[in-house]
C-alpha positions as CSV (number, residue, x, y, z in Angstrom):
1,X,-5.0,-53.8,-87.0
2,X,-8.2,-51.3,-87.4
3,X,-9.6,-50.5,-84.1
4,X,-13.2,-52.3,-83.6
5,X,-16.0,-50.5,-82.3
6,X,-18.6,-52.3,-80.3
7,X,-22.0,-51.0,-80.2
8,X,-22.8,-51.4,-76.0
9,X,-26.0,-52.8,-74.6
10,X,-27.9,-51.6,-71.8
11,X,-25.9,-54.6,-69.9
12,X,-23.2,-52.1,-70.2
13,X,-24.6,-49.3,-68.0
14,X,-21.7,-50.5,-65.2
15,X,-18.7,-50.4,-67.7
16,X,-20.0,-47.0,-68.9
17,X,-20.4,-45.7,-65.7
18,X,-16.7,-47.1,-64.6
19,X,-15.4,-45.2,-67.6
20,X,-16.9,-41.8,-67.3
21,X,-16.0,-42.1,-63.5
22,X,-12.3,-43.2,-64.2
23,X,-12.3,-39.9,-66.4
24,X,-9.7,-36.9,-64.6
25,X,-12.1,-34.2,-63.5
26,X,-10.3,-31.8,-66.5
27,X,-11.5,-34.9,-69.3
28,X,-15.3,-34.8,-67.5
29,X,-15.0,-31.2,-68.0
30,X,-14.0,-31.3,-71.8
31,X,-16.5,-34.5,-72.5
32,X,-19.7,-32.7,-71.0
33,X,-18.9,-29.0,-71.0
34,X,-19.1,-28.7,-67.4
35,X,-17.5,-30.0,-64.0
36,X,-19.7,-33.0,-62.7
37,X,-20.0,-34.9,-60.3
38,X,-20.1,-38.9,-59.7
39,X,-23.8,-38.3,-58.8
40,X,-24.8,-36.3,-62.1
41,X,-22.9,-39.0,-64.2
42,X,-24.6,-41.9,-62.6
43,X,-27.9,-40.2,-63.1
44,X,-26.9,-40.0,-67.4
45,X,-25.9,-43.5,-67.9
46,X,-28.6,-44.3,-65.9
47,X,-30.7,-42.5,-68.1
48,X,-29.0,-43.9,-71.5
49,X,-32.0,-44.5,-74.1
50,X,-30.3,-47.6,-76.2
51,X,-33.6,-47.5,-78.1
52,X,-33.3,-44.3,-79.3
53,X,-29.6,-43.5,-79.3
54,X,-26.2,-45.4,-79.9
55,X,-23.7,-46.1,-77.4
56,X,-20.6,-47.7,-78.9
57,X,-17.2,-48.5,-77.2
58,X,-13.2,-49.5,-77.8
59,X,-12.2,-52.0,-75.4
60,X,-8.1,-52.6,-74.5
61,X,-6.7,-56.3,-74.7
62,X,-7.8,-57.3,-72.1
63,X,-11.7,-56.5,-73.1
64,X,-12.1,-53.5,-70.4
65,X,-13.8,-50.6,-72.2
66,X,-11.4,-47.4,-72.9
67,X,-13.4,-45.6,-75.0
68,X,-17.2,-44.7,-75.1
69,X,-19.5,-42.9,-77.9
70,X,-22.7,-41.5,-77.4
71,X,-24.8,-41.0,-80.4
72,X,-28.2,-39.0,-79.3
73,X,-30.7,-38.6,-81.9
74,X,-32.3,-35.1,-81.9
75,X,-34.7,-34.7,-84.5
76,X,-33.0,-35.2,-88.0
77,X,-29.8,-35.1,-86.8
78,X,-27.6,-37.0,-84.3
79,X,-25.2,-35.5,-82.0
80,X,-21.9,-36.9,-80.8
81,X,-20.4,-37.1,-77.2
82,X,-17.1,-39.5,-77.2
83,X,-14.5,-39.9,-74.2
84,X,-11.1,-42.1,-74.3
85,X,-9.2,-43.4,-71.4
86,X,-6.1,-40.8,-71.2
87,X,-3.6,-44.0,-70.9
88,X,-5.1,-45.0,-74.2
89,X,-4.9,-41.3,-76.2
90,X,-2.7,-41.3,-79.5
91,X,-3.6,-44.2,-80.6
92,X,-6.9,-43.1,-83.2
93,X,-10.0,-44.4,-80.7
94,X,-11.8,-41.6,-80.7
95,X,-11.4,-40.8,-84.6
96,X,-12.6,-44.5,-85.4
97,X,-15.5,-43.9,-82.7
98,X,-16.3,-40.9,-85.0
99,X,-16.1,-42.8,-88.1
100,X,-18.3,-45.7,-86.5
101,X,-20.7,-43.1,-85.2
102,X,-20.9,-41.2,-88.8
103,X,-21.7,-44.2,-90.4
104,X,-24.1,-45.3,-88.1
105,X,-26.4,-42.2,-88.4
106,X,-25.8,-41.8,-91.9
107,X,-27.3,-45.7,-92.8
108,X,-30.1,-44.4,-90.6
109,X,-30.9,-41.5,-92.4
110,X,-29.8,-39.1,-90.1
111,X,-28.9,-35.6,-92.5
112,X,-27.0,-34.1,-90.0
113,X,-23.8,-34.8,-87.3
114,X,-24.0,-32.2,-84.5
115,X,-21.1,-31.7,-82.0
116,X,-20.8,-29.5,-79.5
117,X,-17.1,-29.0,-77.3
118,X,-15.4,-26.2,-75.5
119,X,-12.7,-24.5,-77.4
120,X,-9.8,-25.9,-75.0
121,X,-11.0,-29.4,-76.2
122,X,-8.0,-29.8,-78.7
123,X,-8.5,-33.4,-79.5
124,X,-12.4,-32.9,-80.6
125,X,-11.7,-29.9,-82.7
126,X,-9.1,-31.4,-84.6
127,X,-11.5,-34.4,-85.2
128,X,-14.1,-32.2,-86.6
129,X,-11.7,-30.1,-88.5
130,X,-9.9,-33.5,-90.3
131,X,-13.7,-34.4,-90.9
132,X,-14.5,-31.3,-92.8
133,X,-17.1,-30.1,-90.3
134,X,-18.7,-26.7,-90.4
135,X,-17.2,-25.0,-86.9
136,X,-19.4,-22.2,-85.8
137,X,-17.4,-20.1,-82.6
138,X,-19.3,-18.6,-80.1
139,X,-17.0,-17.3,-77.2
140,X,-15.5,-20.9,-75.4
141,X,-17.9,-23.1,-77.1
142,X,-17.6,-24.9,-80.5
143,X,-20.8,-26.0,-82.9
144,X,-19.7,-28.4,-85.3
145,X,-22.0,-29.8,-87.8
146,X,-21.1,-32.3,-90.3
147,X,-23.6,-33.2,-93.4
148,X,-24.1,-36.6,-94.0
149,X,-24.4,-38.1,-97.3
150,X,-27.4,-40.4,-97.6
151,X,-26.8,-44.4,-97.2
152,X,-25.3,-46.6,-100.2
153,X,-25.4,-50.2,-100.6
154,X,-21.6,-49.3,-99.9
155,X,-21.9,-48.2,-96.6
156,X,-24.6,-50.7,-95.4
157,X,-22.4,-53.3,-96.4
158,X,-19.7,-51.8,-94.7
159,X,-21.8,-51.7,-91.4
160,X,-22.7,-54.9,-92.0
161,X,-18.5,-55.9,-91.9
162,X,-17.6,-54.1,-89.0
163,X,-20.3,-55.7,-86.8
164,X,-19.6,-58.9,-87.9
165,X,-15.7,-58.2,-87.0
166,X,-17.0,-56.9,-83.7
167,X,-18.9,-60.5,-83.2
168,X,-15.9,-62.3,-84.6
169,X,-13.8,-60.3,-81.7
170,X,-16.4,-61.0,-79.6
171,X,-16.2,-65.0,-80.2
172,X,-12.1,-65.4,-79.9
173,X,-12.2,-62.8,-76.6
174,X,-15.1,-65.2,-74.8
175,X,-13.2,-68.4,-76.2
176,X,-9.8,-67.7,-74.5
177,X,-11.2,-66.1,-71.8
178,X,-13.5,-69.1,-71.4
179,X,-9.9,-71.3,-71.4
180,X,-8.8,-68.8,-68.2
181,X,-11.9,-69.1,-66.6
182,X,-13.5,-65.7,-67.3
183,X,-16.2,-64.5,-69.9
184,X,-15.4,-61.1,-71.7
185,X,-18.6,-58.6,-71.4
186,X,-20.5,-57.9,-75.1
């Protein structure tokens, strides 16, 4: 089954903020460039503009969040910051958060896909390199930029899908949850 991407809500500032924490100090590293501490990652999800930007997320089975996209929208162009739960690596999250994100900025006109990782970050540059992304080097940092094709009825509609898979996910999660006495979070 495809992996469904949830866009997040600013109801989910305390499943974001459990993720990033519940990141290994080496995955914080790759994911924001630098060491940081609980502190500095409380302060961004606190600041987390859902008006501006898009935060999506991968939840497990069992409806706990594994994986989280940022999209931040610079000027014309978006860029990327994604992070997967290491116990949940292998299995294609973070190249469907890419694919969800993509589409995303592309349907709102964004020309551009920016990403910026350190050149340890295996994962991310194989991402950007199946993606076709323009990889600029600059001693351990990566650029990669990624131009995005303007929207098409095509992928509107396929927006349109996905969320209403997410919603359909959403439903059957809440209904058998609601039959064990527990509500998954949207």
């Amino acid at each position: 089954m495809a992996t469904l991407v949830h866009p997040l809500s600013p109801s989910s500032r305390p499943e974001i903020l459990a993720h990033l924490l519940a990141l290994a100090p080496e995955d914080r590293r790759l994911r924001f460039g630098v060491p940081l501490a609980d502190e500095t990652i409380a302060g961004y999800v606190a600041r987390l503009d859902f008006d501006r930007d898009a935060v999506f997320g991968v939840r497990d089975d069992d409806g706990h969040l594994v994986g989280v996209t940022h999209v931040a929208t610079l000027d014309d162009a978006v860029e990327l910051g994604l992070s997967v739960n290491a116990t949940q690596r292998g299995r294609g999250l973070a190249q469907a958060m890419f694919r969800r994100a993509t589409l995303h900025a592309r349907n709102r006109g964004f020309g551009e896909l920016y990403m910026h990782c350190l050149s340890e970050n295996a994962t991310m540059m194989h991402i950007a390199r199946k993606a076709g992304m323009r990889i600029v080097i600059d001693g351990a940092d990566r650029d990669a930029t990624l131009a995005l094709p303007p929207a098409t009825p095509l992928s509107v509609g396929e927006e349109i899908y996905e969320g209403q898979l997410v919603l359909l996910d959403l439903a059957l999660r809440n209904t058998f949850a609601g039959a064990r006495g527990a509500l998954v979070p949207s």
